[in-house]
PyMOL Python script that loads the backbone (N, CA, C, O; Angstrom):
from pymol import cmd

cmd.read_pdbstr("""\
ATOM      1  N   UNK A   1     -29.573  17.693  -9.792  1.00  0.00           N
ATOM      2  CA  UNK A   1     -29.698  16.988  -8.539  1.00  0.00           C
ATOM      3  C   UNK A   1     -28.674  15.848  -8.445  1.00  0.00           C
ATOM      4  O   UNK A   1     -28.024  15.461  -7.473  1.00  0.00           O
ATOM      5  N   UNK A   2     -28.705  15.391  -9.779  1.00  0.00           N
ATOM      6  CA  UNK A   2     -27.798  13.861  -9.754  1.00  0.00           C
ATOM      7  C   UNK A   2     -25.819  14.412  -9.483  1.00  0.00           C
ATOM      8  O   UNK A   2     -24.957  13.613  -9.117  1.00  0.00           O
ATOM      9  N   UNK A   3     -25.610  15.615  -9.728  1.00  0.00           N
ATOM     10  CA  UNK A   3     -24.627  16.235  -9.962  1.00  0.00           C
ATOM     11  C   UNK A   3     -24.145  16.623  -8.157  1.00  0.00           C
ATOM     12  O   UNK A   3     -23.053  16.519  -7.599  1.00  0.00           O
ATOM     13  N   UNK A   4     -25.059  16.940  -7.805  1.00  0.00           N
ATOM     14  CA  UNK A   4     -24.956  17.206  -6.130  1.00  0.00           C
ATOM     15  C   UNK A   4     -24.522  15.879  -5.130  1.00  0.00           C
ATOM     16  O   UNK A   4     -23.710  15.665  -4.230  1.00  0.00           O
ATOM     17  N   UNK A   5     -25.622  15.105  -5.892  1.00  0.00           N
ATOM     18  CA  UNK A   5     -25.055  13.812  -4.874  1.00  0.00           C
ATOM     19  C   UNK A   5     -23.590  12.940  -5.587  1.00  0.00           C
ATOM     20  O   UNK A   5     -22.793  12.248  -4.954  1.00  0.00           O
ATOM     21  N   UNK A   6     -23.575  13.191  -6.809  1.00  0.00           N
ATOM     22  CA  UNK A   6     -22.162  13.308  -7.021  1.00  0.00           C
ATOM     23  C   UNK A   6     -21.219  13.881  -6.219  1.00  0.00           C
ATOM     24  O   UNK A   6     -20.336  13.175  -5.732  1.00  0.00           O
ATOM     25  N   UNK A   7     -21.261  14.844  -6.045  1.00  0.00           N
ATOM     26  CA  UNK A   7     -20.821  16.043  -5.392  1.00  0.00           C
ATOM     27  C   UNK A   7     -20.204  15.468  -4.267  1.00  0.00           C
ATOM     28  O   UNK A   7     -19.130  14.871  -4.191  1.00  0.00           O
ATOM     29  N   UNK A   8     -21.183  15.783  -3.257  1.00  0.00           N
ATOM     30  CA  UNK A   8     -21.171  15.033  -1.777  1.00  0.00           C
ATOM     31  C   UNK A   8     -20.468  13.508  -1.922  1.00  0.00           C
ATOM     32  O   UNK A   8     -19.806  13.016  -1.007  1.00  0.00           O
ATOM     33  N   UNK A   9     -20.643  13.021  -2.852  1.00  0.00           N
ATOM     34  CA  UNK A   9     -20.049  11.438  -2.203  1.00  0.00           C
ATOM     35  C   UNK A   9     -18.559  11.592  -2.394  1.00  0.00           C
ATOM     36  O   UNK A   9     -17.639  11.437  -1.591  1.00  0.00           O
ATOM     37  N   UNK A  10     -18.562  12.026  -3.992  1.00  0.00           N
ATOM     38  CA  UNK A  10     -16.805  12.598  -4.053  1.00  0.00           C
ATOM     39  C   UNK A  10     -16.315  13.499  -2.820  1.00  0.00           C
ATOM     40  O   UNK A  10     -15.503  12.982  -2.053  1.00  0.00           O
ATOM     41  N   UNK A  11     -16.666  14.565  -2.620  1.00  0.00           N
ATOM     42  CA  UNK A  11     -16.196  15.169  -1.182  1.00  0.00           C
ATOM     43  C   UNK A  11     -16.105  13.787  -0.012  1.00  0.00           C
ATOM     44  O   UNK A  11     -15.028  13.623   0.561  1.00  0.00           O
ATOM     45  N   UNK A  12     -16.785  13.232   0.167  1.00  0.00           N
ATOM     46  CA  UNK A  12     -16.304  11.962   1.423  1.00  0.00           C
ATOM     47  C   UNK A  12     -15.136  10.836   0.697  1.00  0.00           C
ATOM     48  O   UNK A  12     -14.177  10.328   1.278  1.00  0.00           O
ATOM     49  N   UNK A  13     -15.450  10.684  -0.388  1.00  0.00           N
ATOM     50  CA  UNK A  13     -14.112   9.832  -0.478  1.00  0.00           C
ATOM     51  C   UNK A  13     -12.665  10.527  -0.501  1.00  0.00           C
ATOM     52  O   UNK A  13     -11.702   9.947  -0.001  1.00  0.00           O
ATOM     53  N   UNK A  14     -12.536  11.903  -1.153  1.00  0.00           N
ATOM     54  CA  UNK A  14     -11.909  12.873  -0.777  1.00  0.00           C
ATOM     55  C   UNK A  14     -11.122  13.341   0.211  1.00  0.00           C
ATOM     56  O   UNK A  14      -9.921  13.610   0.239  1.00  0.00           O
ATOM     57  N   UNK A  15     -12.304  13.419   1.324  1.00  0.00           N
ATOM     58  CA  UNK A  15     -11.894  13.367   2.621  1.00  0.00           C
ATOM     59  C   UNK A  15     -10.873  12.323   3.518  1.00  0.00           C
ATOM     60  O   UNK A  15     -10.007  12.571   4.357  1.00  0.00           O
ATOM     61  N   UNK A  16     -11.420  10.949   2.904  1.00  0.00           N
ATOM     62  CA  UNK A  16     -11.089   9.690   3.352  1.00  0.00           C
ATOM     63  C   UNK A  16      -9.402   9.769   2.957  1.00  0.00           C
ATOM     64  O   UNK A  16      -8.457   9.827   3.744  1.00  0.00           O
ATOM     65  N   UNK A  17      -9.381   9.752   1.566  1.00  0.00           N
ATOM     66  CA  UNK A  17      -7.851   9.895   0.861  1.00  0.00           C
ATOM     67  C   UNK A  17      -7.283  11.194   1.320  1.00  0.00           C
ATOM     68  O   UNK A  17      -6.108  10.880   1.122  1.00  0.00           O
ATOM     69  N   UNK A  18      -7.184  12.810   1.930  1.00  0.00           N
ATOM     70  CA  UNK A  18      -7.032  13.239   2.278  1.00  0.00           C
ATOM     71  C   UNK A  18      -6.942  12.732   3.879  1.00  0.00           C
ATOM     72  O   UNK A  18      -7.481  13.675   4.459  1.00  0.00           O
ATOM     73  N   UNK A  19      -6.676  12.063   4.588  1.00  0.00           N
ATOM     74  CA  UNK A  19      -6.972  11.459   6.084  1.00  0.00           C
ATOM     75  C   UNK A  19      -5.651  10.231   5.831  1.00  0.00           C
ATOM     76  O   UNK A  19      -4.679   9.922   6.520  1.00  0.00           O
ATOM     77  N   UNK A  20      -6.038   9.868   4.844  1.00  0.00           N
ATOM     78  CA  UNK A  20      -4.666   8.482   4.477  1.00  0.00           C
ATOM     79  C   UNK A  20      -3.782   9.080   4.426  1.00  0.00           C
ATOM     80  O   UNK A  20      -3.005   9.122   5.379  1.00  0.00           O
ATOM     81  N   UNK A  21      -3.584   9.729   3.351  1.00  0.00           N
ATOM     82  CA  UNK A  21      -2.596  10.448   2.735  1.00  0.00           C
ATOM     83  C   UNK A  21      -1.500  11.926   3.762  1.00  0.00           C
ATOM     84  O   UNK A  21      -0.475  12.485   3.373  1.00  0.00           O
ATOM     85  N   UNK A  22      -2.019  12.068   4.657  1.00  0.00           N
ATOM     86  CA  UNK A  22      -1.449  12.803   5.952  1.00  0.00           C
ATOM     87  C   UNK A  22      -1.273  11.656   6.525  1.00  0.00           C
ATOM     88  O   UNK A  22      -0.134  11.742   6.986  1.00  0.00           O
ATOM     89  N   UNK A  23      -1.776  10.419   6.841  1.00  0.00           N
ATOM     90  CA  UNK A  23      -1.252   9.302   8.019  1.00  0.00           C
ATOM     91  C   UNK A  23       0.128   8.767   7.022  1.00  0.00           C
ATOM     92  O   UNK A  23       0.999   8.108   7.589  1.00  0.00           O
ATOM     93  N   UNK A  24       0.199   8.921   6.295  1.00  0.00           N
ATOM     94  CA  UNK A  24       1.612   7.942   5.275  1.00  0.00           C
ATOM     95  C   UNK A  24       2.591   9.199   5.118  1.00  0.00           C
ATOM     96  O   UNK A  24       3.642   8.940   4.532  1.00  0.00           O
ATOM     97  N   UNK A  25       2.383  10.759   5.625  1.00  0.00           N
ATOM     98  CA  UNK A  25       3.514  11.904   5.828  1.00  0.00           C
ATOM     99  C   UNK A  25       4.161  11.465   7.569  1.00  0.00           C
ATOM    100  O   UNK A  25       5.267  11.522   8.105  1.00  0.00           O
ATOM    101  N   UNK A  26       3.072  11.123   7.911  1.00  0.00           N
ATOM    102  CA  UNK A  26       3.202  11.599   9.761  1.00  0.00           C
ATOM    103  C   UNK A  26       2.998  10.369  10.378  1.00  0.00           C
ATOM    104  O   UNK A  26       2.586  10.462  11.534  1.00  0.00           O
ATOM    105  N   UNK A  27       3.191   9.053   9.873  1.00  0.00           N
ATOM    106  CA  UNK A  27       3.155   7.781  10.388  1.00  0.00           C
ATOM    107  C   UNK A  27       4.879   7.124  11.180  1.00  0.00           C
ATOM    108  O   UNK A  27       6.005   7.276  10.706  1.00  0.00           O
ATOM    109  N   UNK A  28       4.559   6.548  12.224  1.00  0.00           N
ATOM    110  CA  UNK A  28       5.951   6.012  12.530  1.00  0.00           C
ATOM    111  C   UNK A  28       5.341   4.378  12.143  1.00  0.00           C
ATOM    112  O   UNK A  28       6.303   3.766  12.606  1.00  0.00           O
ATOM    113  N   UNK A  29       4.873   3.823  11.878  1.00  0.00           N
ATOM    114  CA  UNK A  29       4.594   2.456  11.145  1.00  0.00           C
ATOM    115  C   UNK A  29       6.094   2.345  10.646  1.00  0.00           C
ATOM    116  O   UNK A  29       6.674   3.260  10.061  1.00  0.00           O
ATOM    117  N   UNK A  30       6.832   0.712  11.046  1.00  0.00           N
ATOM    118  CA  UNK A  30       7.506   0.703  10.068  1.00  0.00           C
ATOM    119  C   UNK A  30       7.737  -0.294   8.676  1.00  0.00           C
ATOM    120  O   UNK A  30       8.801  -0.609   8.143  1.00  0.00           O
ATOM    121  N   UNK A  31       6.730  -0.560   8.407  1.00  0.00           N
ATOM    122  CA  UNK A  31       6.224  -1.318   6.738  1.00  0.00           C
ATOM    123  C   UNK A  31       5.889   0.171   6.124  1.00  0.00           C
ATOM    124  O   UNK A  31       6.063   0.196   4.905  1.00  0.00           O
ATOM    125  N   UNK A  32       5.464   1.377   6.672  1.00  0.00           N
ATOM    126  CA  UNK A  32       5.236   2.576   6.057  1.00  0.00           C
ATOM    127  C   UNK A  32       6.303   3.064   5.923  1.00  0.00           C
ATOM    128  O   UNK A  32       6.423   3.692   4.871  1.00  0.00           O
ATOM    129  N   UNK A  33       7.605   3.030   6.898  1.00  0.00           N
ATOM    130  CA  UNK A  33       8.481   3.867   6.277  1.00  0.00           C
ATOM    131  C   UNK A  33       8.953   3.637   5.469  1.00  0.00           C
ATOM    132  O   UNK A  33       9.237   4.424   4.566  1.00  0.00           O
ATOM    133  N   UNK A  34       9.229   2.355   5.520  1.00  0.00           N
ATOM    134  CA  UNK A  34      10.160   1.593   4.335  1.00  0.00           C
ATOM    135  C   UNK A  34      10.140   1.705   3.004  1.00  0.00           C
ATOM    136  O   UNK A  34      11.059   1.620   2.190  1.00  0.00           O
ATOM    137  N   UNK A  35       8.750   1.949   2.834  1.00  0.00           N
ATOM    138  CA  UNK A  35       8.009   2.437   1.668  1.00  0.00           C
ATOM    139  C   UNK A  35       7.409   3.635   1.507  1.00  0.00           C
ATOM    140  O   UNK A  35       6.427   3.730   0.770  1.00  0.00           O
ATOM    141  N   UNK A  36       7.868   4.604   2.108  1.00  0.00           N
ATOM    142  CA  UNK A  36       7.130   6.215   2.184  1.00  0.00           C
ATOM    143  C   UNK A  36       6.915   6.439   0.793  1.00  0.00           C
ATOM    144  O   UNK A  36       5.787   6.573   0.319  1.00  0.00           O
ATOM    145  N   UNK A  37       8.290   6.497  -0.079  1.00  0.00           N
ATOM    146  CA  UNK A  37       8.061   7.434  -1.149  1.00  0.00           C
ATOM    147  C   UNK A  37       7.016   6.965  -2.346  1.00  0.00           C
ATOM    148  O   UNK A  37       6.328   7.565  -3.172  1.00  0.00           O
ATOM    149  N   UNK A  38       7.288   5.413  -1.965  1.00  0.00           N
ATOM    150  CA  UNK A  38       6.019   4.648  -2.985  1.00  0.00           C
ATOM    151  C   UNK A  38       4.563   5.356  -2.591  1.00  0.00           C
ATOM    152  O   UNK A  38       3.802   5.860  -3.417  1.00  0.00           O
ATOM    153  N   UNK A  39       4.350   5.293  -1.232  1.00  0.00           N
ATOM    154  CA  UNK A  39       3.384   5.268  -0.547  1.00  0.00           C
ATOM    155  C   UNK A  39       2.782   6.356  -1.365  1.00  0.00           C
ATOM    156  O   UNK A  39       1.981   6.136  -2.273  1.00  0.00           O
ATOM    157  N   UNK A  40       3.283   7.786  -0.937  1.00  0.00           N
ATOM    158  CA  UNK A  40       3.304   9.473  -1.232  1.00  0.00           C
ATOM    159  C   UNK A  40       2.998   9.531  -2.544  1.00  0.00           C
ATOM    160  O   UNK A  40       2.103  10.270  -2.954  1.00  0.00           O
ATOM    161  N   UNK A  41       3.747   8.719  -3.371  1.00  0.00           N
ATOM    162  CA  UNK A  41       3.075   9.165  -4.566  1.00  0.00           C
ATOM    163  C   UNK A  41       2.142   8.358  -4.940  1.00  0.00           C
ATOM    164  O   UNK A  41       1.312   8.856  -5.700  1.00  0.00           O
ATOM    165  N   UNK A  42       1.965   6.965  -4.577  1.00  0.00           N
ATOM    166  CA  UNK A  42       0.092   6.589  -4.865  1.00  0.00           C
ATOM    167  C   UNK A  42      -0.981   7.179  -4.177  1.00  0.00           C
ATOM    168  O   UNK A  42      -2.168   7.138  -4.502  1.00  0.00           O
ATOM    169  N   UNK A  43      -0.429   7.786  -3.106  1.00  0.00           N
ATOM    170  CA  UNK A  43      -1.687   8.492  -2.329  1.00  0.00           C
ATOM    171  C   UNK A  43      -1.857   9.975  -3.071  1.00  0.00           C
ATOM    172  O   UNK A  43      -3.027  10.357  -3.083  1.00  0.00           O
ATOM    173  N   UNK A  44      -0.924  10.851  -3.674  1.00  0.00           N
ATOM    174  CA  UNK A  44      -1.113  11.767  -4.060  1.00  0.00           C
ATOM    175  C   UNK A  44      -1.900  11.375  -5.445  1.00  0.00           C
ATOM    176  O   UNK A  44      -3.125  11.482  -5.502  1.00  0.00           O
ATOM    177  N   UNK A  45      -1.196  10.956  -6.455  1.00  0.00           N
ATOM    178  CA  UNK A  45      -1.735  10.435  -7.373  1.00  0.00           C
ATOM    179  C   UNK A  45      -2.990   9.786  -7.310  1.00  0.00           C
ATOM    180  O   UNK A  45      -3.499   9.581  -8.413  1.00  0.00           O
ATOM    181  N   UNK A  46      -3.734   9.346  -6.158  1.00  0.00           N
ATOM    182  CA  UNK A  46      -5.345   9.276  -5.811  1.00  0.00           C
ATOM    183  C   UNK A  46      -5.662   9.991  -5.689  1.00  0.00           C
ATOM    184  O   UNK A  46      -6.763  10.144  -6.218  1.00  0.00           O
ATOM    185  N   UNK A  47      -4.929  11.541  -4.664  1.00  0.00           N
ATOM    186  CA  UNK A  47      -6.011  12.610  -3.905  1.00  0.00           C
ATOM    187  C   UNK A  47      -6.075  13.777  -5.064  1.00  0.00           C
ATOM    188  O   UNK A  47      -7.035  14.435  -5.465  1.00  0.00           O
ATOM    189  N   UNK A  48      -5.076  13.782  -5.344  1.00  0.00           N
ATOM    190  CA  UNK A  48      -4.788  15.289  -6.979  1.00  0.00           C
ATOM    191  C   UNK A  48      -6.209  15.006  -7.871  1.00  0.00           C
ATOM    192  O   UNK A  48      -6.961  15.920  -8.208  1.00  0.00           O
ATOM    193  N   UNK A  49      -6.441  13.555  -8.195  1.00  0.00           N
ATOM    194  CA  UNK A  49      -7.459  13.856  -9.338  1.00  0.00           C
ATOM    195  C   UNK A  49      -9.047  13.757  -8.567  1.00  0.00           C
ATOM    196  O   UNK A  49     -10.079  14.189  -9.081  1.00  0.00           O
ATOM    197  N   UNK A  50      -8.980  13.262  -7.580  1.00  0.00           N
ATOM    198  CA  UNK A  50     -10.314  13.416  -6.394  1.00  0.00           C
ATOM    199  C   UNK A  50     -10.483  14.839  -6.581  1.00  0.00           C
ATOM    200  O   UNK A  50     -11.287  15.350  -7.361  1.00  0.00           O
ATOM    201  N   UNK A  51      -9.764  15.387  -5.899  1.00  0.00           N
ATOM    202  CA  UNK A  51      -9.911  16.718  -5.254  1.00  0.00           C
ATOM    203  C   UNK A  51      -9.584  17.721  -6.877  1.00  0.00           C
ATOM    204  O   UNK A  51      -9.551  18.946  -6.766  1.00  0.00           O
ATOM    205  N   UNK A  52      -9.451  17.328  -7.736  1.00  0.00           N
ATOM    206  CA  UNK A  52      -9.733  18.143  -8.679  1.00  0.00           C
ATOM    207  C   UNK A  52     -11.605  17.974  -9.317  1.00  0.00           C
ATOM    208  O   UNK A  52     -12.358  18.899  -9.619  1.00  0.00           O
ATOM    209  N   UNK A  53     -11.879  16.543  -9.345  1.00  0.00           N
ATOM    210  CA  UNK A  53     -13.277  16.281  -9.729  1.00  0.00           C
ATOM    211  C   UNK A  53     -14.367  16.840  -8.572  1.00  0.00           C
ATOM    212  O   UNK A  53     -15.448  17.344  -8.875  1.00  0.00           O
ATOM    213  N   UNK A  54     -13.939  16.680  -7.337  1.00  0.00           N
ATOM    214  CA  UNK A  54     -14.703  17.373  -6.372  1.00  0.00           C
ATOM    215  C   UNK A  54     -14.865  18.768  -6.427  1.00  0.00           C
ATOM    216  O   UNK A  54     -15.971  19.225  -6.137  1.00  0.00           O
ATOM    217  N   UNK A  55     -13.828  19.624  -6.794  1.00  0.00           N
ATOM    218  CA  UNK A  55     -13.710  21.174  -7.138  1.00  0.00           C
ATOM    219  C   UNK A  55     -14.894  21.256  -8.902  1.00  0.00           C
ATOM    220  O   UNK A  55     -15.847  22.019  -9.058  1.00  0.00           O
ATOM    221  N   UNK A  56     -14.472  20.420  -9.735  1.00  0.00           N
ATOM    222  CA  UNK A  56     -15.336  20.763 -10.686  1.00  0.00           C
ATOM    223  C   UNK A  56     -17.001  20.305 -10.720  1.00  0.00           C
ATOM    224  O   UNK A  56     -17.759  20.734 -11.589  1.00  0.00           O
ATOM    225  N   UNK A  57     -17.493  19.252  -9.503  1.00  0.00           N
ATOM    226  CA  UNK A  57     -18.707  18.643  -9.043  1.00  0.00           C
ATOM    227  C   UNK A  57     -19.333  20.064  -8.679  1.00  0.00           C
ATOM    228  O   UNK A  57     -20.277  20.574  -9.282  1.00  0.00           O
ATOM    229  N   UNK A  58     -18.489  20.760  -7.329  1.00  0.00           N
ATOM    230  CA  UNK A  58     -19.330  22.022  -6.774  1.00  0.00           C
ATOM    231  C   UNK A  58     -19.203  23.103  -6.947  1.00  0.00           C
ATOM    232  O   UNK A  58     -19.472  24.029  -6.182  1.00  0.00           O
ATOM    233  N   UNK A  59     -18.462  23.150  -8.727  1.00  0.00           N
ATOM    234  CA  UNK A  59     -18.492  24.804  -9.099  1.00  0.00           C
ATOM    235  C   UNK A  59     -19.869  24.503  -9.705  1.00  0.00           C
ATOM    236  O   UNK A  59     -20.491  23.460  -9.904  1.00  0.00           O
ATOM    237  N   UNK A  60     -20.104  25.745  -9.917  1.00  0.00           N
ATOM    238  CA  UNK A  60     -21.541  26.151 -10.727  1.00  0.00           C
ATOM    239  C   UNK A  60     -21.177  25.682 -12.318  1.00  0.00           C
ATOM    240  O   UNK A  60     -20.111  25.816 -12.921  1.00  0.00           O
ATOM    241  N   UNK A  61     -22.359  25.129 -12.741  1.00  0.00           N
ATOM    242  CA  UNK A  61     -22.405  24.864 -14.499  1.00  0.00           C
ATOM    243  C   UNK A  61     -22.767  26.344 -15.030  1.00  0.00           C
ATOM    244  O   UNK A  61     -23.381  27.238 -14.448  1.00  0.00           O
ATOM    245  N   UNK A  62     -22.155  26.320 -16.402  1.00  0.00           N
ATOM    246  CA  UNK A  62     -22.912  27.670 -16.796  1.00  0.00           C
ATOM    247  C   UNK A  62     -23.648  26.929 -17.643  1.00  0.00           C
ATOM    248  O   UNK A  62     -23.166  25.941 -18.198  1.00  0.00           O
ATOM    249  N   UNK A  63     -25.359  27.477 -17.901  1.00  0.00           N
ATOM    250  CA  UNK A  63     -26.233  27.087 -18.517  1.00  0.00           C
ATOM    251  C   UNK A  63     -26.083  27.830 -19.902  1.00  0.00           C
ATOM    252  O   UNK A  63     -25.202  28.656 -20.140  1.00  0.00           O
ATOM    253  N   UNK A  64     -27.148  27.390 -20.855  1.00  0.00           N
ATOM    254  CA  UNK A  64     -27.305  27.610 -21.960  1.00  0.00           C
ATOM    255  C   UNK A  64     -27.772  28.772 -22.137  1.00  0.00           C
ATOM    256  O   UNK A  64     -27.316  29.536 -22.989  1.00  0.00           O
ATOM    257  N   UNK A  65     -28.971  29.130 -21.173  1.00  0.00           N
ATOM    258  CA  UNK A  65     -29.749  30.304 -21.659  1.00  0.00           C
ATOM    259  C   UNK A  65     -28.472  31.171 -21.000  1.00  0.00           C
ATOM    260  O   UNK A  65     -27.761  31.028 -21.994  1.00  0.00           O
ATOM    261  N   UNK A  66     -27.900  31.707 -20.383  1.00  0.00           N
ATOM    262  CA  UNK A  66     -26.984  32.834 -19.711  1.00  0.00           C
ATOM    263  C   UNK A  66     -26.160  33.039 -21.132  1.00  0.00           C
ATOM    264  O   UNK A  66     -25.499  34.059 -21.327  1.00  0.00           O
ATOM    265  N   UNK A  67     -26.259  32.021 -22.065  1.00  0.00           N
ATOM    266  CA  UNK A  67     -25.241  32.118 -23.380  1.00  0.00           C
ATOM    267  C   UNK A  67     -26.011  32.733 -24.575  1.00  0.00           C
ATOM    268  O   UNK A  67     -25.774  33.691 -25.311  1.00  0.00           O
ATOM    269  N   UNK A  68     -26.897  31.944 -24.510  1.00  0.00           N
ATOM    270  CA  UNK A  68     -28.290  32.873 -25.373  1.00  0.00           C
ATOM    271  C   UNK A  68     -28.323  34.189 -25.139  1.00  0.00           C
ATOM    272  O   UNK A  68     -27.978  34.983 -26.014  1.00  0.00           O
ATOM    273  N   UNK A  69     -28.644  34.494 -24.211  1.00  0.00           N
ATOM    274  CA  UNK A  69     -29.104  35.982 -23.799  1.00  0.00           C
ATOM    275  C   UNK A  69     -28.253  36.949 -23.860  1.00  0.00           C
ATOM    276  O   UNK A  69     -28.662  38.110 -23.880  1.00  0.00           O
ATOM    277  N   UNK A  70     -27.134  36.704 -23.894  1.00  0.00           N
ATOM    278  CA  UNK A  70     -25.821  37.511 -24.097  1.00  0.00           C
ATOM    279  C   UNK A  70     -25.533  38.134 -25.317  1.00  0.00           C
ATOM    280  O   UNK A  70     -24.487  38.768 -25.454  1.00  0.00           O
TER     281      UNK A  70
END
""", "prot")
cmd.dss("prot")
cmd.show_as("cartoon", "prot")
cmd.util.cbc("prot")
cmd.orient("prot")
């Protein structure tokens, strides 16, 4: 259960940094341009390991007994 609402909250912050991280590709701001490439890679370097912990939150665990029984 505790793993789900893990789950879900990582997916919204996820989301959030996924939402930034397209506004700092497709922004005409110009304090953003000036600094794109800084920008791009702290935002990636946030969203890569999000969105990898969010992918391993809502795969399935394999349990013990499925290992037993085998």
């Amino acid at each position: 259960m505790m793993r789900k609402v893990f789950a879900v909250i990582s997916t919204l912050i996820t989301l959030f940094v996924l939402k930034e991280t397209i506004n700092v590709f497709f922004t005409d701001e110009a304090d953003i341009i000036k600094q794109r490439g800084i920008f791009i890679v702290i935002w990636l370097s946030i969203f890569i390991p999000f969105t990898i912990l969010t992918i391993w939150l809502w795969a399935p665990r394999n349990s013990n007994k499925n290992i037993e029984n085998k």
